[in-house]
N, CA, C and O atoms as a GROMACS GRO file, in nm:
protein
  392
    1UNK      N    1   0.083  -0.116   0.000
    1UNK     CA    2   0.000   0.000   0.000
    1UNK      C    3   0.089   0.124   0.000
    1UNK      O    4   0.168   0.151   0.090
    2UNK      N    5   0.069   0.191  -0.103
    2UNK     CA    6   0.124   0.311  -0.088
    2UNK      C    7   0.051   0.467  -0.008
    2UNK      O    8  -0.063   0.514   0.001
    3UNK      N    9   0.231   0.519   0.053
    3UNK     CA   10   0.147   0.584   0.121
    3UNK      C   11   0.163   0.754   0.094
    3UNK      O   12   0.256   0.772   0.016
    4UNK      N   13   0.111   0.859   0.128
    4UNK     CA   14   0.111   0.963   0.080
    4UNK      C   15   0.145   1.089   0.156
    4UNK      O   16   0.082   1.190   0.190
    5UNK      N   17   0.262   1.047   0.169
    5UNK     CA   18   0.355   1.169   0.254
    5UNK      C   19   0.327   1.337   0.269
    5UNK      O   20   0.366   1.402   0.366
    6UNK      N   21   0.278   1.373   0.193
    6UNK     CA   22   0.194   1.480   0.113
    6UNK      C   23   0.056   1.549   0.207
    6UNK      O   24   0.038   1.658   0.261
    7UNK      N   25  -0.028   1.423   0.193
    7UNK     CA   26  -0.168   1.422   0.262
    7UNK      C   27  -0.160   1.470   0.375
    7UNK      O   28  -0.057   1.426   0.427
    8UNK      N   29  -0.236   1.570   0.474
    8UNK     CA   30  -0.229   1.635   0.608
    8UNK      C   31  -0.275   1.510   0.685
    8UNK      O   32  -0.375   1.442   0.662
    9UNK      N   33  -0.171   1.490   0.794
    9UNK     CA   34  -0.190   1.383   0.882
    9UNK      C   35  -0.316   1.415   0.982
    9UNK      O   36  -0.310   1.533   1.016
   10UNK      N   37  -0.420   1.351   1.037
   10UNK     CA   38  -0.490   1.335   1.121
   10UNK      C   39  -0.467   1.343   1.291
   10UNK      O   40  -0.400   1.242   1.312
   11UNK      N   41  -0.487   1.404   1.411
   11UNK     CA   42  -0.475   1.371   1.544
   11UNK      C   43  -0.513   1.207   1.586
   11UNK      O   44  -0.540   1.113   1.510
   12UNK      N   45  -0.506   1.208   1.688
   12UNK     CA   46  -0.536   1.105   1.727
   12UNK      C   47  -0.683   1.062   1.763
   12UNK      O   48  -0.717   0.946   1.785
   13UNK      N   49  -0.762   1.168   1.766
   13UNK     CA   50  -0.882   1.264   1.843
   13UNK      C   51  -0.942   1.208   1.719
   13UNK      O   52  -1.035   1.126   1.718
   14UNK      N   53  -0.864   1.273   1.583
   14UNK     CA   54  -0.965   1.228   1.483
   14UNK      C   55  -0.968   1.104   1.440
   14UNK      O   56  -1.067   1.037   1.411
   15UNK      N   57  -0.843   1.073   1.438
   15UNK     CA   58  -0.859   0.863   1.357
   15UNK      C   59  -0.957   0.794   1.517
   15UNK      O   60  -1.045   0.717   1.481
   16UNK      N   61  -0.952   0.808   1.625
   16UNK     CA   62  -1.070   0.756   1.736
   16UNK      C   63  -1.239   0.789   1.634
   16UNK      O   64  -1.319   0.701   1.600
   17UNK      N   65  -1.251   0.918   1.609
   17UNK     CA   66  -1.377   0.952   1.566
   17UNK      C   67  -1.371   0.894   1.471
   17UNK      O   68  -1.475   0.828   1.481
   18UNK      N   69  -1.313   0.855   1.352
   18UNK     CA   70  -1.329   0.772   1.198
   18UNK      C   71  -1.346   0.640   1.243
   18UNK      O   72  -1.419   0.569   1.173
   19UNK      N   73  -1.286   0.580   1.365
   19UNK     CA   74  -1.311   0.447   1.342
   19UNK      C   75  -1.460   0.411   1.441
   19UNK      O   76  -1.517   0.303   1.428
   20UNK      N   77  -1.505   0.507   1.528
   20UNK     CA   78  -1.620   0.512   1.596
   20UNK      C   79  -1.720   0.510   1.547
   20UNK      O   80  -1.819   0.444   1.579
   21UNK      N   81  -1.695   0.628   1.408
   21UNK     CA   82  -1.808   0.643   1.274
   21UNK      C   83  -1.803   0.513   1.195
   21UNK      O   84  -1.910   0.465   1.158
   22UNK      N   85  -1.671   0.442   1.161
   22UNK     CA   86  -1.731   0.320   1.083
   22UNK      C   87  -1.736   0.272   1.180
   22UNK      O   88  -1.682   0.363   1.243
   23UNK      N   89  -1.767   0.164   1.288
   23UNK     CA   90  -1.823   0.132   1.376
   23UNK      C   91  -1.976   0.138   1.366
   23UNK      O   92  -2.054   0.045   1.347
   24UNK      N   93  -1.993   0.219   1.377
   24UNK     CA   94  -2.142   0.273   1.391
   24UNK      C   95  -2.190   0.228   1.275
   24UNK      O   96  -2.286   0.151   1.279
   25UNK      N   97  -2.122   0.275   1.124
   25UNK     CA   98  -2.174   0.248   1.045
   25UNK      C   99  -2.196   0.105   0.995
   25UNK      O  100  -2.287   0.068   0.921
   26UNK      N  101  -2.058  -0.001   1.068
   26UNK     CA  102  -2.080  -0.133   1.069
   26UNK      C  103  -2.229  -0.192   1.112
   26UNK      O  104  -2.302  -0.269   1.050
   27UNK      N  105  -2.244  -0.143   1.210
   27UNK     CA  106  -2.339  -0.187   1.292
   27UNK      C  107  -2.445  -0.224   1.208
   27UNK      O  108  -2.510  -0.328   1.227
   28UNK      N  109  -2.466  -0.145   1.117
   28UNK     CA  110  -2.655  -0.155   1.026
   28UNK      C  111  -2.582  -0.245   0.911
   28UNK      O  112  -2.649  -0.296   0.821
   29UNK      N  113  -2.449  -0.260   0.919
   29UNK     CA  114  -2.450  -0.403   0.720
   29UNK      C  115  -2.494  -0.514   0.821
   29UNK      O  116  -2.496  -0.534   0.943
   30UNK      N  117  -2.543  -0.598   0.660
   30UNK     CA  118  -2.612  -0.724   0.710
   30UNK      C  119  -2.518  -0.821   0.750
   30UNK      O  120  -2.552  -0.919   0.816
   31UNK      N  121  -2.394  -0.801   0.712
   31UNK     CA  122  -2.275  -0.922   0.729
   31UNK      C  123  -2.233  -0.931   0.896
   31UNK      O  124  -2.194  -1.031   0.956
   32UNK      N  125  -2.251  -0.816   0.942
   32UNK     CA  126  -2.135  -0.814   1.084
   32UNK      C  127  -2.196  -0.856   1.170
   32UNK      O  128  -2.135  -0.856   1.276
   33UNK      N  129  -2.334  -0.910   1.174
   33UNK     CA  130  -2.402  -0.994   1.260
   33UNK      C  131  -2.373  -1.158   1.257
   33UNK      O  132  -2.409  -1.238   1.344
   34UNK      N  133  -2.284  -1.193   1.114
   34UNK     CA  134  -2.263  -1.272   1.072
   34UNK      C  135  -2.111  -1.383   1.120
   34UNK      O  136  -1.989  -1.366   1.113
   35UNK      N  137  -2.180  -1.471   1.156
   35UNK     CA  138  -2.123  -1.570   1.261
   35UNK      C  139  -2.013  -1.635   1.243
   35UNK      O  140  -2.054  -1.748   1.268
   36UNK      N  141  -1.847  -1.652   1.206
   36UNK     CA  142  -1.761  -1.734   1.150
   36UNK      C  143  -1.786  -1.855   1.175
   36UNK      O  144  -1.846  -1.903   1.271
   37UNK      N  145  -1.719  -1.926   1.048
   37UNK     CA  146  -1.745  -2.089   1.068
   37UNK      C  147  -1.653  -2.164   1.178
   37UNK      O  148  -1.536  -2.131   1.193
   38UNK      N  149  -1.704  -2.249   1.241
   38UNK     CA  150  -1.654  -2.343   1.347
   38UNK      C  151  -1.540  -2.359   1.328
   38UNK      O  152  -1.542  -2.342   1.206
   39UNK      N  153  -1.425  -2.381   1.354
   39UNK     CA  154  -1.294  -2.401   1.321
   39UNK      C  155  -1.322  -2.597   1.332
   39UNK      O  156  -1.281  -2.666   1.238
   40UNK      N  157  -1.370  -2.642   1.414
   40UNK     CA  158  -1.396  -2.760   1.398
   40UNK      C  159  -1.461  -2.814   1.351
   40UNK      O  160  -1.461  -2.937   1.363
   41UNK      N  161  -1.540  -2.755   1.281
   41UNK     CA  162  -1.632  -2.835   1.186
   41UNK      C  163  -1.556  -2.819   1.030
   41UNK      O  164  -1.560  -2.898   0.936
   42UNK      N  165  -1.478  -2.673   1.042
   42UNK     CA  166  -1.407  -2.670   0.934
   42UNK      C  167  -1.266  -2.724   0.884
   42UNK      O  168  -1.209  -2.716   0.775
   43UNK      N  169  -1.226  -2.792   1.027
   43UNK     CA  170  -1.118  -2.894   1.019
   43UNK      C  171  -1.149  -3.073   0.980
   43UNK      O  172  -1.069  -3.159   0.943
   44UNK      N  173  -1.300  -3.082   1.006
   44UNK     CA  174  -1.338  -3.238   1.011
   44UNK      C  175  -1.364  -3.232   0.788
   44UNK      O  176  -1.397  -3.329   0.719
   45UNK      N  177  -1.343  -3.136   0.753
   45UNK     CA  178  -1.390  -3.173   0.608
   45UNK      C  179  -1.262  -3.166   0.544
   45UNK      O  180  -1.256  -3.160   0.421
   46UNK      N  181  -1.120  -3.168   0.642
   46UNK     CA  182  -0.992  -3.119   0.561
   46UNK      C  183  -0.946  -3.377   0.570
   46UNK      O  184  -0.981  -3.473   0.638
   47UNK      N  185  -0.886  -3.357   0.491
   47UNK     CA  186  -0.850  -3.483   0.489
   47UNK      C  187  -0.675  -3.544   0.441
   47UNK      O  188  -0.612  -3.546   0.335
   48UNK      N  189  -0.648  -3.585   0.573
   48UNK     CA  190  -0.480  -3.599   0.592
   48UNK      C  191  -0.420  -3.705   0.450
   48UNK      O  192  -0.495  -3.784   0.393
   49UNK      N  193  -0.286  -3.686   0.416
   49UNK     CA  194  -0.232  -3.738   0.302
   49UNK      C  195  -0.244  -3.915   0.338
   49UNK      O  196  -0.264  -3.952   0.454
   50UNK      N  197  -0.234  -3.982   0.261
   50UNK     CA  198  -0.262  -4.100   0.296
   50UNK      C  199  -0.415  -4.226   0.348
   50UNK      O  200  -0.530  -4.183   0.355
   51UNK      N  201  -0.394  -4.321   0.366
   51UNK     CA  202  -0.513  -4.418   0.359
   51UNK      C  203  -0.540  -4.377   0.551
   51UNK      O  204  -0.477  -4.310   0.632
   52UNK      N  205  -0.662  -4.459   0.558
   52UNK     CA  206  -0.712  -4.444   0.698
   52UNK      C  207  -0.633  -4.576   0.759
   52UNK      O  208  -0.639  -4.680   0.693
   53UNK      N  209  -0.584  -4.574   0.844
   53UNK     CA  210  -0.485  -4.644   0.924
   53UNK      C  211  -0.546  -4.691   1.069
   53UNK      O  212  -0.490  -4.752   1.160
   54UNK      N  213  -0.670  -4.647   1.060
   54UNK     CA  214  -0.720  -4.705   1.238
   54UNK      C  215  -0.752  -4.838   1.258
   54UNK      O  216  -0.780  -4.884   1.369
   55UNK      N  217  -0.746  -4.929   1.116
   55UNK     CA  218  -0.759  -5.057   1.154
   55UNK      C  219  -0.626  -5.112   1.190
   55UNK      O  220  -0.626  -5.220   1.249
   56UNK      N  221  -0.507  -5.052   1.162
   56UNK     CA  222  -0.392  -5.114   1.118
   56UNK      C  223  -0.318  -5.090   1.299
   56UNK      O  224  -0.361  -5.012   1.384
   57UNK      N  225  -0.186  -5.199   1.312
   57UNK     CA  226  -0.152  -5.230   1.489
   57UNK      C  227   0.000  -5.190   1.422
   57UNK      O  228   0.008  -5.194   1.299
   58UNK      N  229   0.090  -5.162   1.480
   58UNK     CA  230   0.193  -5.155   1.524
   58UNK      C  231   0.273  -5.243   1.625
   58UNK      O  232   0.256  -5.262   1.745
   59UNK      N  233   0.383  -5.303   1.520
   59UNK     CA  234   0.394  -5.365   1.586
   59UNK      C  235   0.570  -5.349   1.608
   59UNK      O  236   0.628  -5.348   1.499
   60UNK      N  237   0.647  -5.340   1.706
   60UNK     CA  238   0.794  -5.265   1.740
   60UNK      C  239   0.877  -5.398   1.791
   60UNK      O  240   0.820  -5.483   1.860
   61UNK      N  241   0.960  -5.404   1.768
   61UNK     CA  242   1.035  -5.523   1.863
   61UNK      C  243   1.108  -5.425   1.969
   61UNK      O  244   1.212  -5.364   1.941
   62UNK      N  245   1.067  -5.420   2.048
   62UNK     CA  246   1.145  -5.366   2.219
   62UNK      C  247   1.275  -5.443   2.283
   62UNK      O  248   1.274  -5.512   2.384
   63UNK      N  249   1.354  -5.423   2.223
   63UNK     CA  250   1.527  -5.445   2.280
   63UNK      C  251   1.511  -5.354   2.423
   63UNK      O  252   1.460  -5.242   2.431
   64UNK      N  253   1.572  -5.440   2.539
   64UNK     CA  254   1.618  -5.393   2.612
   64UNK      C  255   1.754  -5.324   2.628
   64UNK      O  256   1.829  -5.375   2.544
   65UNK      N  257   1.820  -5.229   2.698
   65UNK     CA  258   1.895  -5.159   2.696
   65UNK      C  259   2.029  -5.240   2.738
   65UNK      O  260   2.051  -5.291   2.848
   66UNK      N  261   2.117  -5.238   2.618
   66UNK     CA  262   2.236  -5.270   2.637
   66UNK      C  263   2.372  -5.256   2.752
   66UNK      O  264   2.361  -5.187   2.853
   67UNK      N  265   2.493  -5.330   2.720
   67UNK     CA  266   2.579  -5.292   2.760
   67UNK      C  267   2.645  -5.206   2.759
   67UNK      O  268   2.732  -5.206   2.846
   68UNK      N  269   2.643  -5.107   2.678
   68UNK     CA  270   2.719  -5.020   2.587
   68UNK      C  271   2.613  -4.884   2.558
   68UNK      O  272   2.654  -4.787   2.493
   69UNK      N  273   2.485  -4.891   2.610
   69UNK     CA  274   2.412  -4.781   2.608
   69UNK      C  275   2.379  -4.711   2.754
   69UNK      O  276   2.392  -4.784   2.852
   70UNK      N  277   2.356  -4.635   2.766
   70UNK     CA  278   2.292  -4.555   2.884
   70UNK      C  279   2.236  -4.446   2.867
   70UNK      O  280   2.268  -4.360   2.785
   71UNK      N  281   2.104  -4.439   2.983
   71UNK     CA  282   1.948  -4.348   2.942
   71UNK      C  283   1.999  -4.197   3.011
   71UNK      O  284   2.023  -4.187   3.131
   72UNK      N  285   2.008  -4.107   2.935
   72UNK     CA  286   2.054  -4.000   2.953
   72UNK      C  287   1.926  -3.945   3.063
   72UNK      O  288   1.805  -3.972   3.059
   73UNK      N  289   2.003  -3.859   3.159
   73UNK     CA  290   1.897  -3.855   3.310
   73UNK      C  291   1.828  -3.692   3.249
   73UNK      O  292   1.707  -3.683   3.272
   74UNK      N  293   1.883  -3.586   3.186
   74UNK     CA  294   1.817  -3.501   3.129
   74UNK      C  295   1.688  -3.515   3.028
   74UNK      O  296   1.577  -3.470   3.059
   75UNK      N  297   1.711  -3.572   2.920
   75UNK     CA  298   1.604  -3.577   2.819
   75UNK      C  299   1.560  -3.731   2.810
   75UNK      O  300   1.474  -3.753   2.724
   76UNK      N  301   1.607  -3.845   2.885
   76UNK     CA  302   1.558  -3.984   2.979
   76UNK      C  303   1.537  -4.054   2.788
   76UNK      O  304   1.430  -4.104   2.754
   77UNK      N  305   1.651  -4.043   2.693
   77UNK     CA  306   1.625  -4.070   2.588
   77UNK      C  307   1.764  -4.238   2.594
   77UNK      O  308   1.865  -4.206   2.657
   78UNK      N  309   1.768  -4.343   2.557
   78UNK     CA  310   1.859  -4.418   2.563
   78UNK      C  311   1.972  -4.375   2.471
   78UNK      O  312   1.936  -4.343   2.358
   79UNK      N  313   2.112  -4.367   2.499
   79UNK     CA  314   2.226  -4.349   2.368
   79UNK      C  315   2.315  -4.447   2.385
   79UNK      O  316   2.311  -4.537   2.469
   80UNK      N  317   2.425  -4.419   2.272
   80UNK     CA  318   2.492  -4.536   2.298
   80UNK      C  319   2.627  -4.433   2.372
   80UNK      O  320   2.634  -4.310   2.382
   81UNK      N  321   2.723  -4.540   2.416
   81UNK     CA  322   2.830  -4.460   2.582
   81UNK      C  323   2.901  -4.331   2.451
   81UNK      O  324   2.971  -4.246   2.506
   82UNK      N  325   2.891  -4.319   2.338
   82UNK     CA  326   2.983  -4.241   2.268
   82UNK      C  327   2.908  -4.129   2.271
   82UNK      O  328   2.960  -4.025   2.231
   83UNK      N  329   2.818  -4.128   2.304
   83UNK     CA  330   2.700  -4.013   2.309
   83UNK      C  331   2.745  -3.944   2.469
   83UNK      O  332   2.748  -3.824   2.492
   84UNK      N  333   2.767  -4.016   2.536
   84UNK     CA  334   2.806  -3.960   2.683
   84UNK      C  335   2.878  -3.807   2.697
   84UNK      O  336   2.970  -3.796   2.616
   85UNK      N  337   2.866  -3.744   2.742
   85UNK     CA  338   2.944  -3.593   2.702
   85UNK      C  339   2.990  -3.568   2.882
   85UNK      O  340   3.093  -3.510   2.919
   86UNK      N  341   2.872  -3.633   2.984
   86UNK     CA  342   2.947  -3.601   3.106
   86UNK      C  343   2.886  -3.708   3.227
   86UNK      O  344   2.772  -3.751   3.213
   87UNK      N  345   2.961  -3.744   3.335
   87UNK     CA  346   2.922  -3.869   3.398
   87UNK      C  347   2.929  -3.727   3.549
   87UNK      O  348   3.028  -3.659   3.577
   88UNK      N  349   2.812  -3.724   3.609
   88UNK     CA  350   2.827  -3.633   3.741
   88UNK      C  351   2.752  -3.776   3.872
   88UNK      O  352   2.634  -3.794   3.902
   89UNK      N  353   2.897  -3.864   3.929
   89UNK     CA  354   2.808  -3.904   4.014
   89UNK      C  355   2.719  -4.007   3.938
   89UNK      O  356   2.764  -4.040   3.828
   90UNK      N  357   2.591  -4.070   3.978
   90UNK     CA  358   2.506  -4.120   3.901
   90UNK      C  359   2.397  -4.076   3.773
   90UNK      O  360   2.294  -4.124   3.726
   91UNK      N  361   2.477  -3.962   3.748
   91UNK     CA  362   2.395  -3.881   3.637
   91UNK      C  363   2.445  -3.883   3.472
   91UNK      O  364   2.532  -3.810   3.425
   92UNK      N  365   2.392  -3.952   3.421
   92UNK     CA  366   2.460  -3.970   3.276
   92UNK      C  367   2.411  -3.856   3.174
   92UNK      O  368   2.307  -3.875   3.112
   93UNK      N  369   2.468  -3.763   3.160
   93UNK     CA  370   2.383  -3.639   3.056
   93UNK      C  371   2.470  -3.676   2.870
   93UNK      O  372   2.587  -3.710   2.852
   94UNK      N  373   2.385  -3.658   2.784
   94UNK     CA  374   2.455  -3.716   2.621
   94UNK      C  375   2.492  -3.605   2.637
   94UNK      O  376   2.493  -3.536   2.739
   95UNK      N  377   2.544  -3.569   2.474
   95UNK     CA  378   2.590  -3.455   2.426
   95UNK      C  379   2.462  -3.406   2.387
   95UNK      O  380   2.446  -3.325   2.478
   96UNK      N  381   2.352  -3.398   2.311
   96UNK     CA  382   2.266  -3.310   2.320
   96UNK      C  383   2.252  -3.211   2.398
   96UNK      O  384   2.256  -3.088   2.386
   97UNK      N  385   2.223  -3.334   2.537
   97UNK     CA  386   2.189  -3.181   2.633
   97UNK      C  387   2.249  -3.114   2.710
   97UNK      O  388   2.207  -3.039   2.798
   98UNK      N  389   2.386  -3.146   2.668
   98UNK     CA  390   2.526  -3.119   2.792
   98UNK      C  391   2.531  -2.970   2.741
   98UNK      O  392   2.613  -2.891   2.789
   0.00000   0.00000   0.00000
């Protein structure tokens, strides 16, 4: 938007009164009584990439935690000991969060 350096600037007194007057004048259009759509009703018609998956199981093989790994006590994520960045005591922190 261009703007017009030129044009006599307004108080503050007056842009309050211009926007009071459209205000007012809002008031009588037929639209501003007019209700926005649900955000949730307007999210249930959007539809995610891919097939419907709620029949489908997961299934993970769960290894227990090695010799050679340890569960970092900050972000409680498992690494392996090369990840270790500092040993305080019984506190194993990786390098992430060191």
């Amino acid at each position: 938007m261009a703007t017009d350096y030129d044009a006599p600037r307004k108080t503050e007194e007056e842009q309050s009164e211009d926007s009071i007057e459209e205000l007012k004048a809002r008031r009588h259009e037929k639209n501003s009584g007019k209700v926005d759509e649900d955000e949730v009703e307007a999210a249930e018609s959007f539809e995610l990439p891919g097939a419907d998956l709620s029949h489908e199981e997961l299934s993970v093989q769960v290894l227990p935690k090695q010799s050679d790994e340890f569960t970092c006590s900050s972000c409680f994520l498992v690494h392996h000991r090369s990840q270790l960045a500092r040993e305080k005591g019984k506190q194993l922190i990786c390098v992430d969060c060191a």
